[in-house]
C-alpha positions as CSV (number, residue, x, y, z in Angstrom):
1,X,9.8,-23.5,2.9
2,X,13.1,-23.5,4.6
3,X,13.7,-23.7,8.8
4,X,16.6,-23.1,10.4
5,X,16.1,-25.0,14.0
6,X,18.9,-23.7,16.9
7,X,18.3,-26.2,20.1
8,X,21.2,-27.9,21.8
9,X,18.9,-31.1,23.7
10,X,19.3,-33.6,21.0
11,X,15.6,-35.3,21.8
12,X,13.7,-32.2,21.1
13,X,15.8,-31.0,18.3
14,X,15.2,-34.4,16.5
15,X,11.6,-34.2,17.4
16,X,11.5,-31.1,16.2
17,X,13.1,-31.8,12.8
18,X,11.2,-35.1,12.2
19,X,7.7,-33.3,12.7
20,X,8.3,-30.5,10.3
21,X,10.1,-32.8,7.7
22,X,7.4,-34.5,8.0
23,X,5.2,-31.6,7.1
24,X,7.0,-30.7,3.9
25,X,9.4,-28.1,5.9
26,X,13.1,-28.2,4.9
27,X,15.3,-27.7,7.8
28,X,18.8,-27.4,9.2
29,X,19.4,-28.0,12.3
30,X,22.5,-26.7,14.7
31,X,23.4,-27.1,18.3
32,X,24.9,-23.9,19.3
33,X,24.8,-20.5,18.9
34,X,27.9,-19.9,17.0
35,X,26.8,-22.2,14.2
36,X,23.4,-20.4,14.6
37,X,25.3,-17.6,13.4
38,X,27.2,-19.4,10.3
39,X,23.5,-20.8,9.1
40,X,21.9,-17.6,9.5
41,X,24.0,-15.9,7.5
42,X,25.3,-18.2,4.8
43,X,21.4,-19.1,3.9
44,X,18.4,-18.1,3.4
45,X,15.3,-19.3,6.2
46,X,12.0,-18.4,6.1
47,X,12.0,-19.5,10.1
48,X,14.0,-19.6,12.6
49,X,13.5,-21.9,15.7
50,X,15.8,-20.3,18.5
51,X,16.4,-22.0,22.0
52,X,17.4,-19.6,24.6
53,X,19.4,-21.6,26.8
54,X,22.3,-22.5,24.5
55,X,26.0,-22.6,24.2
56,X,28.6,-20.4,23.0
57,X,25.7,-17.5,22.2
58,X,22.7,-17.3,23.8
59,X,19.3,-17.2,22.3
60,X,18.8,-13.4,23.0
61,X,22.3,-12.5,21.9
62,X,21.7,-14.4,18.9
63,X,18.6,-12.9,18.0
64,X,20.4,-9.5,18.5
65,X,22.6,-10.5,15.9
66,X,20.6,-12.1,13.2
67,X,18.2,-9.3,13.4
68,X,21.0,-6.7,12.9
69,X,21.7,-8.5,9.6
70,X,18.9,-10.1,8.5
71,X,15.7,-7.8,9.9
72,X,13.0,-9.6,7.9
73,X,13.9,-13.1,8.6
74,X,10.7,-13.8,11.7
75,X,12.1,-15.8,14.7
76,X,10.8,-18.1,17.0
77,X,11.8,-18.8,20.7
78,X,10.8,-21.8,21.5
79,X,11.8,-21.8,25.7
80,X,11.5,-23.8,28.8
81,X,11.8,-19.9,30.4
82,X,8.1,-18.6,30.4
83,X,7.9,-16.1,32.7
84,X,6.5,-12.4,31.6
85,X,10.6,-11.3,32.3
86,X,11.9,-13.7,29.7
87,X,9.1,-12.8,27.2
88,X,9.1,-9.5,27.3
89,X,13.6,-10.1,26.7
90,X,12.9,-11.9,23.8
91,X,10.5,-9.9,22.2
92,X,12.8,-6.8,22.9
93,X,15.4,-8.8,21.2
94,X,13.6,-8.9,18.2
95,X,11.7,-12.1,18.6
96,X,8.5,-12.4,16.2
97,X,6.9,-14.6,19.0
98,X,7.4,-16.8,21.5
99,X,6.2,-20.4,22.0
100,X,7.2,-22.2,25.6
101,X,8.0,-25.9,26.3
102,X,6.1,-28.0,26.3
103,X,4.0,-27.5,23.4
104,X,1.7,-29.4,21.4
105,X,3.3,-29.3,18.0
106,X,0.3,-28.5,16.1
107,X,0.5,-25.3,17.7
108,X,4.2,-24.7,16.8
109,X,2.9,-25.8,13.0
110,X,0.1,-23.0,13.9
111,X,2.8,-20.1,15.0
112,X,5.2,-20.9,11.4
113,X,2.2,-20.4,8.9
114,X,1.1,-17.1,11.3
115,X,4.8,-15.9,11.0
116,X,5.3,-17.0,7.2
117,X,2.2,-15.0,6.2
118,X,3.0,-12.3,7.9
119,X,6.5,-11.9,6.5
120,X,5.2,-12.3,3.0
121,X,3.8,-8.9,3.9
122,X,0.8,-6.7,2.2
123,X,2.0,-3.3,0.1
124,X,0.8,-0.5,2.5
125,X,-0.8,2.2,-0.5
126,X,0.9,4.7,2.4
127,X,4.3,4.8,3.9
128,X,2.9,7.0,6.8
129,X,-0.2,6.5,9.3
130,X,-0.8,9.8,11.1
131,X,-3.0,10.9,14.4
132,X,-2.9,14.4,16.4
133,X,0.4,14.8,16.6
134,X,2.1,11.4,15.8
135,X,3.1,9.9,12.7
136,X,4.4,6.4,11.9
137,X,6.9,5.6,9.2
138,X,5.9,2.9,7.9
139,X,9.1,2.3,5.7
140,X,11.8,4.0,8.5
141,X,10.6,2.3,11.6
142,X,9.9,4.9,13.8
143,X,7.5,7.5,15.5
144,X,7.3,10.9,15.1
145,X,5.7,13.1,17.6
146,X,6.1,16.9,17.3
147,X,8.9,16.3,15.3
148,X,10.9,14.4,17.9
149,X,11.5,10.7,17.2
150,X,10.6,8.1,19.2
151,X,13.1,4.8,18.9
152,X,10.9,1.8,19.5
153,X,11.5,-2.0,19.6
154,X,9.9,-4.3,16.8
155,X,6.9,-5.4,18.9
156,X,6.4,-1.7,20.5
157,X,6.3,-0.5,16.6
158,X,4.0,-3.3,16.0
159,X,1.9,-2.1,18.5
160,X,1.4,1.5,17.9
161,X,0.4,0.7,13.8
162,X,-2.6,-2.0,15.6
163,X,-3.7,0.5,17.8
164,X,-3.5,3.4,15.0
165,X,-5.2,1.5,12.4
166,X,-7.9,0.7,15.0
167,X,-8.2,3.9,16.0
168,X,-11.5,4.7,18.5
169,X,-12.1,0.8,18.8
170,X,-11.5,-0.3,22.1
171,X,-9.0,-3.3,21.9
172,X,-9.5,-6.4,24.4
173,X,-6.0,-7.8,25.9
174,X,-7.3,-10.7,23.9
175,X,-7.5,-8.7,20.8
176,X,-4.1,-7.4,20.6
177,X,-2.5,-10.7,22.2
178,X,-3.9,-12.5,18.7
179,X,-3.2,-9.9,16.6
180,X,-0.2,-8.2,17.8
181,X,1.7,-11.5,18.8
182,X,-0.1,-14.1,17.1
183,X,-1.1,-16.3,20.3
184,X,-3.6,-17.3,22.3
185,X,-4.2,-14.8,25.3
186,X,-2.9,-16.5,28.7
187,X,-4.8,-14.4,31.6
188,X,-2.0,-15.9,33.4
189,X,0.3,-13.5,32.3
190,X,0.5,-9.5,31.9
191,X,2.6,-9.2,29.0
192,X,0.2,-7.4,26.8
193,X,0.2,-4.8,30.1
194,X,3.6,-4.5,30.1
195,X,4.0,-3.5,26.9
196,X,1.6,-0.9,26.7
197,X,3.1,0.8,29.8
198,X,6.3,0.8,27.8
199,X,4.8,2.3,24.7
200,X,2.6,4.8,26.8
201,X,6.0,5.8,28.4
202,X,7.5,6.8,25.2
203,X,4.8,8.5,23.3
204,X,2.2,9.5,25.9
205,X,4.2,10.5,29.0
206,X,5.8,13.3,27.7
207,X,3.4,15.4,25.6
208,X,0.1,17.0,27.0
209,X,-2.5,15.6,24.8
210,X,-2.6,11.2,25.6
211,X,-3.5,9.0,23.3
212,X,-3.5,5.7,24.6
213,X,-6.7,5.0,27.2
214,X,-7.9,2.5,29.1
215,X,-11.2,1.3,29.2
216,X,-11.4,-0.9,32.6
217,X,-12.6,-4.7,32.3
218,X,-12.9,-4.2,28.6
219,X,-8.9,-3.1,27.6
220,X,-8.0,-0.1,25.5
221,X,-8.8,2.3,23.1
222,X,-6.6,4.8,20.8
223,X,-7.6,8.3,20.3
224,X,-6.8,11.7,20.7
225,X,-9.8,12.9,22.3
């Protein structure tokens, strides 16, 4: 298991490279966003740490970039910047999740075998999930409602297929903060809110039947009656 680690404060980049060497991780480790860039694409990761806050390219920009290349490779921001803002731009920069400093670094170990299972992926028997109206390509990355297609960012996507394939369960913020973003629900923060706004905006807002509802003091629930 290879980790590419991109975090420009020598101490926590060392600590950082020690603990998961430690833990049977291989890793390269670079100081700024440009060689970021050079790792990225020259080798193959089955991680990617990303600090936010570095030179030359930023985290988010550098995100961006990777992502354009190299979609499936999962990335983690690991940030001093924690408020709902700075989440919500790295998610929307393609971010698989989101850890903020400090953190105790079993939880980091926690958030790479989350992300590594994931991107080993399951063979879906069906390329499309369909409700009402809406359909979700499974293998084009989009949504389909009355034939007009919806563009939506990695974590909205993700989104939409938990609520479809939990259709007429109501979901907890807790329930889709775990399973959606693979961490611990902070009530602290309304991130999970956020993006469901943003969703309901794009495939709820403008067609007559809605299918996202909320179910006060318990969360939501997907359906189209």
């Amino acid at each position: 298991m290879k980790i590419l680690i991109v975090e420009d404060e020598p101490k926590v980049a060392s600590f950082l490279k020690q603990g998961l060497e430690e833990n049977d991780y291989k890793v390269d480790l670079v100081y700024d966003g440009q060689m970021g860039k050079l790792f990225a694409a020259k080798n193959q990761y089955d991680v990617i740490l990303l600090d936010i806050v570095i030179p030359y390219i930023n985290g988010i920009e550098l995100c961006k970039q990777i992502k354009e290349d190299k979609p499936s490779i999962p990335i983690l921001m690991l940030t001093a910047l924690g408020t709902t803002e700075d989440k919500v731009a790295g998610f929307d920069a393609g971010a698989d999740d989101y850890l903020v400093k400090p953190f105790e670094f079993r939880e980091l170990l926690s958030r790479i075998k989350a992300l590594t299972k994931r991107s080993t992926g399951i063979l879906e028997t069906s390329n499309k999930l369909k409700v009402a109206d809406l359909v979700l390509d499974l293998d084009k990355k989009v949504a389909i409602r009355k034939g007009i297609s919806i563009d939506l960012t990695a974590k909205e996507f993700a989104l939409l297929e938990f609520f479809i394939r939990n259709k007429g369960k109501v979901l907890s913020r807790v329930d889709i903060a775990e399973k959606v973003w693979d961490i611990t629900f902070d009530t602290g923060t309304n991130v999970v809110d956020v993006y469901v706004n943003i969703l309901r905006k794009k495939i709820d807002r403008n067609f007559e039947v809605k299918l996202i509802h909320t179910r006060i003091g318990m969360g939501y629930i997907f359906n189209n009656e």
